[in-house]
C-alpha positions as CSV (number, residue, x, y, z in Angstrom):
1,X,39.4,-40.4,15.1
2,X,38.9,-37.2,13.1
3,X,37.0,-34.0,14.4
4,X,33.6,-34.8,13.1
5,X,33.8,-38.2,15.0
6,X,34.4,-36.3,18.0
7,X,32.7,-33.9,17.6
8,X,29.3,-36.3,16.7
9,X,30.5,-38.1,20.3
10,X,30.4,-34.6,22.3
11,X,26.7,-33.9,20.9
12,X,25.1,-37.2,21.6
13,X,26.5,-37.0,25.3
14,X,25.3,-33.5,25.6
15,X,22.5,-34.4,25.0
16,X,22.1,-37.7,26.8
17,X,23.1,-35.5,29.7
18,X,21.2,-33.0,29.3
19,X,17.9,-34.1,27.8
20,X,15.4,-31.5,28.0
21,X,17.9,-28.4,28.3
22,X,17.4,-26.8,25.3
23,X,19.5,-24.2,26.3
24,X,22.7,-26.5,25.9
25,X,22.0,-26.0,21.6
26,X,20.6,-22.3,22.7
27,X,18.5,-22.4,19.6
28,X,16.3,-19.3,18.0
29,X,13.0,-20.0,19.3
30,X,9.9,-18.4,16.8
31,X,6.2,-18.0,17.6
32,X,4.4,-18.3,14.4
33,X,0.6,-16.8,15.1
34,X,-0.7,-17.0,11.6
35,X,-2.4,-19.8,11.2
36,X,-2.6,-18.5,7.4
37,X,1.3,-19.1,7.3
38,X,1.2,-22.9,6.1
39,X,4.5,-24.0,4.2
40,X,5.8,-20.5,4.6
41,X,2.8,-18.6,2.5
42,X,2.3,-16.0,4.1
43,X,-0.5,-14.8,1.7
44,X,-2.2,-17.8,-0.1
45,X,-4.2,-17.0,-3.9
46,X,-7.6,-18.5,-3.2
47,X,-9.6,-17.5,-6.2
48,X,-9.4,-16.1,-9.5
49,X,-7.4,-12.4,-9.0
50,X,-6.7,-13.1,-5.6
51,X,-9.6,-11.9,-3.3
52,X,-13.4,-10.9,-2.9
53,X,-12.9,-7.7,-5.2
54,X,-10.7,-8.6,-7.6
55,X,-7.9,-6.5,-6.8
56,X,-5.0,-8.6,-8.4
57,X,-3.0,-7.2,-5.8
58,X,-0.8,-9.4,-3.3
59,X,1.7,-8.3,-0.6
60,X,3.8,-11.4,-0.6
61,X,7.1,-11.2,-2.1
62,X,8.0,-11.9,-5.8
63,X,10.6,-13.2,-7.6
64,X,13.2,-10.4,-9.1
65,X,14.6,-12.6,-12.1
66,X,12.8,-15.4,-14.8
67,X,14.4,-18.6,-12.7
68,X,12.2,-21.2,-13.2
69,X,11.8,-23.7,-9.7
70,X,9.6,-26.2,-11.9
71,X,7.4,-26.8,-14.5
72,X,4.7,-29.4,-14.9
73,X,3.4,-30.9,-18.1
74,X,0.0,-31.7,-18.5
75,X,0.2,-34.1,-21.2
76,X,-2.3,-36.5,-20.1
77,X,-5.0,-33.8,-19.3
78,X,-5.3,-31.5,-22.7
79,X,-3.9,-27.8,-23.0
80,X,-4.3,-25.6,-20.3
81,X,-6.2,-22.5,-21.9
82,X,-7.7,-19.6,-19.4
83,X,-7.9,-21.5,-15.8
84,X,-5.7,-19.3,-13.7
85,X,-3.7,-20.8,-10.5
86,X,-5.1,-20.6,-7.0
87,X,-2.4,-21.1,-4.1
88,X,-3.5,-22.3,-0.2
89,X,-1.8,-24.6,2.0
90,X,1.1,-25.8,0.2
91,X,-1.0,-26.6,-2.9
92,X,-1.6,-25.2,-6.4
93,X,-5.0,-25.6,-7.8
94,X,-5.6,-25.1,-11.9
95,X,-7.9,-26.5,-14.6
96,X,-6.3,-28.4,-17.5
97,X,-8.1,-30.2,-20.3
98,X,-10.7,-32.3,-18.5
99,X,-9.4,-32.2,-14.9
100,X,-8.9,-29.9,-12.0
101,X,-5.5,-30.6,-11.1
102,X,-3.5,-30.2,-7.3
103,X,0.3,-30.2,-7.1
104,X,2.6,-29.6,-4.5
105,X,3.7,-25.7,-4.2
106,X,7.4,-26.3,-3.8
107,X,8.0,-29.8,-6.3
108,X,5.5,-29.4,-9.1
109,X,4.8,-32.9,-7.9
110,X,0.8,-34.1,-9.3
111,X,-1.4,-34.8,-5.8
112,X,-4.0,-35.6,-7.7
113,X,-6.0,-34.6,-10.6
114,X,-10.2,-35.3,-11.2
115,X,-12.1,-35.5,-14.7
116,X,-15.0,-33.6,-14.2
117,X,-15.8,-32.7,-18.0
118,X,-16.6,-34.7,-21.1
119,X,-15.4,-31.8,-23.0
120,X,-12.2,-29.3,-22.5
121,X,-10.2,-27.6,-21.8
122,X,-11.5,-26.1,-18.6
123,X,-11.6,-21.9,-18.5
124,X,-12.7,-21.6,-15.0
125,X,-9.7,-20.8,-12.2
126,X,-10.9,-22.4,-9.3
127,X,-11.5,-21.0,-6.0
128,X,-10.6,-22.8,-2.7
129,X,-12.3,-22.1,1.1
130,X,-13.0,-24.4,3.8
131,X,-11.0,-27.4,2.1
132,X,-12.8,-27.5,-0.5
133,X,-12.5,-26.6,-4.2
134,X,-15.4,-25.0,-6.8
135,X,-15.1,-24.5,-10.4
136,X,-17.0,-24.8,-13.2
137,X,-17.2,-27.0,-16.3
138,X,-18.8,-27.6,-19.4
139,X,-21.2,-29.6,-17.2
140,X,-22.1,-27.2,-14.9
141,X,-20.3,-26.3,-11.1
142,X,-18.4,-28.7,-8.9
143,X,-17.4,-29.0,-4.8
144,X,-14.4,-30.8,-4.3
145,X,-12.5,-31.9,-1.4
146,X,-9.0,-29.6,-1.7
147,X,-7.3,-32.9,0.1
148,X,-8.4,-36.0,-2.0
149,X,-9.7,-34.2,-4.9
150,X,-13.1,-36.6,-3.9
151,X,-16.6,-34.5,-6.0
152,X,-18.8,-33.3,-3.2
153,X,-21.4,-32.1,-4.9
154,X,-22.0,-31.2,-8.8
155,X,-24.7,-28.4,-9.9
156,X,-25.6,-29.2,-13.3
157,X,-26.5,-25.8,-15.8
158,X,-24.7,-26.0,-18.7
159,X,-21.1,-25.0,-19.5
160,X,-19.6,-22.8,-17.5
161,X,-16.4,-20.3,-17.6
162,X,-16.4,-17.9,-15.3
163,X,-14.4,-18.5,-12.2
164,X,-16.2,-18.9,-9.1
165,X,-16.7,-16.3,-5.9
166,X,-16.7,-18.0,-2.7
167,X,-17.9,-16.2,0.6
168,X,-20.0,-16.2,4.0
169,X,-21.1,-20.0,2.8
170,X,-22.2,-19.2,-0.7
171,X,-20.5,-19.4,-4.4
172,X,-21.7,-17.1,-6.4
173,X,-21.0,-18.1,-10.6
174,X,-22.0,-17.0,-14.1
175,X,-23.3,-19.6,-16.6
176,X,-23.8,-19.5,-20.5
177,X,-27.3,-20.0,-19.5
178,X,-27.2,-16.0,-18.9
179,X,-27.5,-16.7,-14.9
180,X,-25.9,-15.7,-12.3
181,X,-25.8,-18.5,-9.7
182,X,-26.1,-18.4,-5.7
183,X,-25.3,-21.8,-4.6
184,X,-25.2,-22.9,-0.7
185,X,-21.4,-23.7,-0.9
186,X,-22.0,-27.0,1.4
187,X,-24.5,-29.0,-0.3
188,X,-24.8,-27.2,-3.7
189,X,-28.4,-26.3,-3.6
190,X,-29.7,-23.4,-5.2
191,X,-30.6,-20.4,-3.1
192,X,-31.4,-17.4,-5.7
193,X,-30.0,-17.3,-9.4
194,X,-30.5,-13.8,-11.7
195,X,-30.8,-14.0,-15.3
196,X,-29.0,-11.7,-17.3
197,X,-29.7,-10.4,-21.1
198,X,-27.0,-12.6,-22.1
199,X,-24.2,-15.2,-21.3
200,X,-22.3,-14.6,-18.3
201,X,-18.6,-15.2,-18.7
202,X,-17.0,-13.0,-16.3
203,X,-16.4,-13.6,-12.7
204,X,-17.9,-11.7,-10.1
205,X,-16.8,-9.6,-6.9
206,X,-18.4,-8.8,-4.0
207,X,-17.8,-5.7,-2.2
208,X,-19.9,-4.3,1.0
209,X,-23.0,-6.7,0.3
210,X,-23.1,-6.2,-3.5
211,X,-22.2,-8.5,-6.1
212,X,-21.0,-7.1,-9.5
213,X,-21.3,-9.2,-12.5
214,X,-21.2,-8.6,-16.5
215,X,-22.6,-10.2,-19.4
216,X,-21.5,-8.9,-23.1
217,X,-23.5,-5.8,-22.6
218,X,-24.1,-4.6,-19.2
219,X,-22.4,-4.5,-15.3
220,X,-24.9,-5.7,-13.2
221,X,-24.7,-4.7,-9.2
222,X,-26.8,-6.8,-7.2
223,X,-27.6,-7.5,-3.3
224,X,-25.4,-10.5,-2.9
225,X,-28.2,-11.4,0.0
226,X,-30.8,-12.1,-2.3
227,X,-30.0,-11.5,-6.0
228,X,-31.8,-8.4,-6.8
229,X,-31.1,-5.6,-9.2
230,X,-29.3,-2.5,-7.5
231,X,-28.3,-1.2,-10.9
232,X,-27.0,-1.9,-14.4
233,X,-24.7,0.0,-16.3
234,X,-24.9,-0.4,-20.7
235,X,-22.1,-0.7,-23.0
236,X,-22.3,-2.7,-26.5
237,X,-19.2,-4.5,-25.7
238,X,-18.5,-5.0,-21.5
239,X,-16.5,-7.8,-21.2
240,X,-14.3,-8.2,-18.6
241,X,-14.9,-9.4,-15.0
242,X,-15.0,-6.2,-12.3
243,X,-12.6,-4.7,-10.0
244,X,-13.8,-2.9,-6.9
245,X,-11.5,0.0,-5.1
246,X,-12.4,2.4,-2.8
247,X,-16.2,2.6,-3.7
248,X,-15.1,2.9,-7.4
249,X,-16.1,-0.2,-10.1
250,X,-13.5,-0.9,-12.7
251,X,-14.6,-2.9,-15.7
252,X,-12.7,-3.0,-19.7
253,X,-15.0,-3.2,-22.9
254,X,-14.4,-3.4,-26.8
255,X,-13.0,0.3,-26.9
256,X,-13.1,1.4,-23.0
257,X,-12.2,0.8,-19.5
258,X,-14.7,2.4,-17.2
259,X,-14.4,3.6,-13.8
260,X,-18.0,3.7,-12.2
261,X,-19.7,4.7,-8.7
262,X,-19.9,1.1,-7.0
263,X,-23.1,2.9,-4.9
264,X,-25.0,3.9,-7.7
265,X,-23.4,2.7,-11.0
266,X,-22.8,6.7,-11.6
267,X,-19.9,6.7,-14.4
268,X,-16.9,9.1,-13.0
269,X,-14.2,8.5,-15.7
270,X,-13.6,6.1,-18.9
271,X,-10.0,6.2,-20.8
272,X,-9.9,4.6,-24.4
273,X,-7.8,1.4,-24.8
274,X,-9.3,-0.6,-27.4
275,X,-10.8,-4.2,-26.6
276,X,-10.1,-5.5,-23.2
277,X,-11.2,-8.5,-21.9
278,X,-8.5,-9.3,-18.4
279,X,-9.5,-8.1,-15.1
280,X,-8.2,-4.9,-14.1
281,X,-5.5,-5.0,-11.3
282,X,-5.6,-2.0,-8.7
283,X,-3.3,-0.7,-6.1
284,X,-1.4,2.9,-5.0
285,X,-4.3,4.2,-6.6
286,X,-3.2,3.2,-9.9
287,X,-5.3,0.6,-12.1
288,X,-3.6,-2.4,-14.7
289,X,-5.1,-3.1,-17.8
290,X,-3.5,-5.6,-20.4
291,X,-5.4,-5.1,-23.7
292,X,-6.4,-7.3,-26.3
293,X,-4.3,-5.0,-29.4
294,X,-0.4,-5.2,-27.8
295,X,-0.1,-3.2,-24.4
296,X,-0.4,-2.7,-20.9
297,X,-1.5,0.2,-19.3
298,X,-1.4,2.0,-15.8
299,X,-3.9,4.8,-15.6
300,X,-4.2,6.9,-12.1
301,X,-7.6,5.3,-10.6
302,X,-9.0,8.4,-9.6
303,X,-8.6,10.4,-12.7
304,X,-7.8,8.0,-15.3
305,X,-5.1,9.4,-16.2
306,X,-2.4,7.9,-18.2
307,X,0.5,6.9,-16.9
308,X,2.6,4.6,-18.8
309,X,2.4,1.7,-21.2
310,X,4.4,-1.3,-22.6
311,X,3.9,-2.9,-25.4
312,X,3.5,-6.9,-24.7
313,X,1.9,-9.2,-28.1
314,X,-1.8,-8.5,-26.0
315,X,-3.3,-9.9,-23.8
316,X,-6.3,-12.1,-22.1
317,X,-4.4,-12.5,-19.2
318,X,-5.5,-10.3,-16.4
319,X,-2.5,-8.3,-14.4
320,X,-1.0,-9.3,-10.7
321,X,0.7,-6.9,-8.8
322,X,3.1,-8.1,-6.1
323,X,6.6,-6.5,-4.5
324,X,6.3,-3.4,-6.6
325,X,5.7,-4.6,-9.7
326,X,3.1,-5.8,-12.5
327,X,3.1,-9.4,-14.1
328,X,1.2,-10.3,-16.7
329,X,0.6,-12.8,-19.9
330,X,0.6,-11.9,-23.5
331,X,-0.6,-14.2,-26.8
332,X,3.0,-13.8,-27.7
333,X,4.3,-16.6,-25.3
334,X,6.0,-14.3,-22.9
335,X,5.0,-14.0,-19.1
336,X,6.0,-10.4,-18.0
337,X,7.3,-8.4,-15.0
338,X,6.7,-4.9,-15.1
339,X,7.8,-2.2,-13.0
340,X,4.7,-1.0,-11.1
341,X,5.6,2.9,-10.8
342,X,7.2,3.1,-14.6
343,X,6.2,0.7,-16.6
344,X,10.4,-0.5,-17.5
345,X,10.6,-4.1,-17.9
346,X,12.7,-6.3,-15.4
347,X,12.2,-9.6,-17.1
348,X,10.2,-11.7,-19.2
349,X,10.2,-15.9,-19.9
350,X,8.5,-16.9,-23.0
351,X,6.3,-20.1,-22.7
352,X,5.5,-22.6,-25.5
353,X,2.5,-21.2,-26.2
354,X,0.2,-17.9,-25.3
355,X,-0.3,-16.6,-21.7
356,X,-4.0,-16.7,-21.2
357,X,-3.9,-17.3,-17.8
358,X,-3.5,-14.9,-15.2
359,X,-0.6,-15.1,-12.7
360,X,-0.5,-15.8,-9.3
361,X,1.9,-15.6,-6.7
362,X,2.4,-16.9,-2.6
363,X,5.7,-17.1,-0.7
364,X,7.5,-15.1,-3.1
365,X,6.5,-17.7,-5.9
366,X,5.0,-17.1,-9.1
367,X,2.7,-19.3,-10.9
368,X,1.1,-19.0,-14.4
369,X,-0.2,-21.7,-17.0
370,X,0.3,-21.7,-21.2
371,X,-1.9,-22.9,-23.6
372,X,1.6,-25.1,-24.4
373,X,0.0,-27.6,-21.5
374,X,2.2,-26.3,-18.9
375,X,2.3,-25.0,-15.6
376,X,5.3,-22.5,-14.7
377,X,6.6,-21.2,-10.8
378,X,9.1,-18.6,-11.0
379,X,11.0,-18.3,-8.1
380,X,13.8,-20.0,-5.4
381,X,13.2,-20.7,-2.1
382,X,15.4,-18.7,0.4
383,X,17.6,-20.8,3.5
384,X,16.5,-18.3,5.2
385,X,12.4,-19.1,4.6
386,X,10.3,-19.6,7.6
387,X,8.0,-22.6,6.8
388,X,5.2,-23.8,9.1
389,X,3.9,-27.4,8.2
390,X,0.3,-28.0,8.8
391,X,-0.3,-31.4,7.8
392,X,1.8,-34.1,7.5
393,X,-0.2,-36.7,5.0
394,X,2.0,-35.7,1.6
395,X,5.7,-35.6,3.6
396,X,7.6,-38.2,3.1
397,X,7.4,-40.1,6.2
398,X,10.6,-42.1,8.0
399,X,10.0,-43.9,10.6
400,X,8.2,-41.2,13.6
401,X,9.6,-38.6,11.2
402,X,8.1,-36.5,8.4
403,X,10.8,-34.9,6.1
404,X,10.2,-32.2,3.4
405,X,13.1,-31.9,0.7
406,X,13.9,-29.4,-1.9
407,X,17.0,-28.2,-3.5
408,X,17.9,-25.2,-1.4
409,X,16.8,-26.6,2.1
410,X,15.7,-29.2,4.2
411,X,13.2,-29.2,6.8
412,X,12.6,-31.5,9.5
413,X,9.7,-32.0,11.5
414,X,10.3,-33.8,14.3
415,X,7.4,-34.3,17.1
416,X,4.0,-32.9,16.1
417,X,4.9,-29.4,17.5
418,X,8.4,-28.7,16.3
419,X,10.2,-28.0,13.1
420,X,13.7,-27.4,12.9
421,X,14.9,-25.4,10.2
422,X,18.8,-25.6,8.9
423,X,20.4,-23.1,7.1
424,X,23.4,-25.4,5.9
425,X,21.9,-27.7,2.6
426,X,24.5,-30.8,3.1
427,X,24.9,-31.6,6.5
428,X,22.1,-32.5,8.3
429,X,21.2,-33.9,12.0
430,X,18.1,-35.6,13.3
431,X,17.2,-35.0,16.6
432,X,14.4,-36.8,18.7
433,X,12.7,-35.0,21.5
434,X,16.3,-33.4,22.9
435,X,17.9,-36.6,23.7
436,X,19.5,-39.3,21.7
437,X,20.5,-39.0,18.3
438,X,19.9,-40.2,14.8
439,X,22.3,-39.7,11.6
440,X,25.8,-39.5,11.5
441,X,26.3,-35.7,10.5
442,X,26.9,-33.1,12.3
443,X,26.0,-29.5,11.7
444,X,28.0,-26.7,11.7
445,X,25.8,-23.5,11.7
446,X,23.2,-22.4,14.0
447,X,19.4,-24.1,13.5
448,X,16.1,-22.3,14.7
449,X,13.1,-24.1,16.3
450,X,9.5,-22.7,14.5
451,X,6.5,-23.4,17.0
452,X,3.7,-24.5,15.2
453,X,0.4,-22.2,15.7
């Protein structure tokens, strides 16, 4: 008999005998409070640029190096073009061809996918809240279940690609049509819409009861309560969607990027960059701004003033900031990471095709599309990740257990309010309720016990 035998035959006794005394295994026991913590994201990416005001600015962690954990190929669905990724609960939601598509954060693995266009690819990023999923198409706007991928409700207007804004139960949307839409976000129906001078593109933000929205001309600020005119500011050639920071409105055009009073539309600075057409990022009081003509740039968001620049091959894709530094997507196939503070480049991966869409990043994962039809995460998965599992329905499921694999760790979820988490990859014990055991390795290592919230 050799010494994993025995020791296998010490275990199960110990815990025949002892069947409810956890303290006999003396695990680590964690309290996990926020409920936002699913699978370990600590900070999910629900919409286009992360939040309400477009900030582009996440405190998760990112990764340090180009390791890819998977890519997935969309070769049934069309080229992915502008749609940008949006991260909650385990799940990444983007648009490709015809289809909004959901696959598992951690696998790349399809969960489903839903033709909601006749024509492609889609340009709208989707937004997710309350389990469900808006985006537009060239059909109009569409509610989706974020489980089953199942249409709720479709609002029909035309083609649309801005990205929708998701808040206090409304979604708020740009059309070509030239409106601005205000659409109850549980049945669909229209509560206000405001028609611009032109096409509406962009996406908007809300900040402090205001909605900010441009056409190719003009920022509009509205009352995001009942669509009315606050201000507009005029340039020939606005065309990017907002950013708001501390009461200051950032917004790129054909030559400039403008920092304006959100209150009263009152311009304080503009810094010429040529034609921009990404979202402005903003944190530290510094602003991100990925032109159309080659570069980056980090002004100081108060003054304007430059700070640095790196020359990329130009950009659509709007900047994320997350652990310090700036990533961002360039027509010259590259996804880059940027040192926030001076601008040095840690890394870059270059795609099959250009970087339109704007990165996104949860758990310490990156995720960005190319117009190659691919979807790329960055990243690894620490042993030493804390991961919380919410719902059970897409583990795979042995017998009264539900296991989640991936190449770095193994988690176990054993009764519907335990998880055991082993920081050794090959050997690997089931446990069932303290007592008894099932498998026929034994671990050497210590194991932690994550309470589910």
């Amino acid at each position: 008999m050799n010494i994993i035998q025995i020791l296998t035959i010490i275990l199960v006794v110990t815990f025949l005998i002892f069947p409810e005394n956890t303290s006999a295994i003396k695990p680590t026991i964690n309290k996990i409070s926020d409920s936002n913590n699913c699978l370990g994201f600590k900070d999910s990416w629900p919409m286009f640029h992360h939040d309400l005001n477009h900030s582009g600015y996440s405190t998760s962690k990112a990764p340090s190096n180009n390791t890819l954990l998977w890519v997935y190929s969309f070769v049934n669905s069309g080229s992915l073009r502008e749609s940008s990724p949006a991260i909650v609960n385990g799940k990444v939601y983007i648009g490709s061809g015809f289809s909004i598509n959901c696959l598992d954060v951690l696998t790349g693995t399809l969960i489903w996918d839903k033709q909601i266009s006749l024509v492609g690819p889609l340009d709208s990023s989707p937004a997710i809240d309350d389990n469900k999923v808006y985006i537009g198409s060239h059909e109009g706007i569409y509610c989706l279940n974020a489980s089953t991928g199942e249409i709720i409700w479709n609002y029909s207007c035309g083609p649309v690609d801005s990205s929708p804004t998701v808040t206090d139960g409304r979604v708020y949307i740009g059309a070509y049509d030239r409106n601005l839409y205000c659409l109850d976000a549980e049945t669909g129906a229209r509560i206000w819409n405001f028609t611009a001078d032109d096409g509406i593109f962009s996406s908007p933000a809300i900040n402090d009861g205001k909605i900010y929205i441009v056409d190719n001309h003009k920022l509009y600020c509205l009352n995001a309560t009942t669509g009315t005119e606050i201000w507009n500011f005029i340039d020939d050639r606005i065309s990017s969607s907002p950013t708001i920071s501390n009461g200051k409105v950032y917004v790129g055009s054909f030559y400039h990027v403008y920092c304006l009073n959100a209150s009263t539309g009152t311009e304080i600075w503009n810094y010429f960059i040529g034609w921009v057409q990404a979202c402005p990022a903003v944190a530290d009081n510094k602003i991100y701004i990925s032109a159309i003509h080659d570069y980056i740039y980090c002004l100081n968001a108060s003054t304007g003033a430059f700070i640095w620049s790196y020359r990329t091959g130009g950009s659509y894709s709007s900047p994320m900031i997350a652990d310090d530094n700036v990533y961002v997507g360039s027509y010259d196939h590259n996804l880059y990471c940027l040192n926030a503070s001076t601008g040095t480049l840690i890394w870059n991966y270059t795609t099959g095709g250009y970087v339109h869409s704007s990165p996104a990043v949860s758990g310490g994962i990156i995720y960005v599309g190319s117009t190659d039809g691919r979807l790329y995460c960055f990243g690894s998965i620490p042993k030493t990740s804390i991961f919380i599992l919410g719902k059970y329905s897409n583990l795979t499921k042995q017998g009264p257990y539900f296991i989640i694999k991936s190449e770095n760790l193994w988690l176990l979820h054993i009764k519907p309010i335990h998880i055991y988490h082993y920081n050794n990859d090959e050997k690997i014990v089931f446990f069932q309720n303290y007592s008894g055991f099932i498998g026929s390795h034994f671990i050497i290592g210590k194991f932690q016990i994550f309470i589910l919230c």
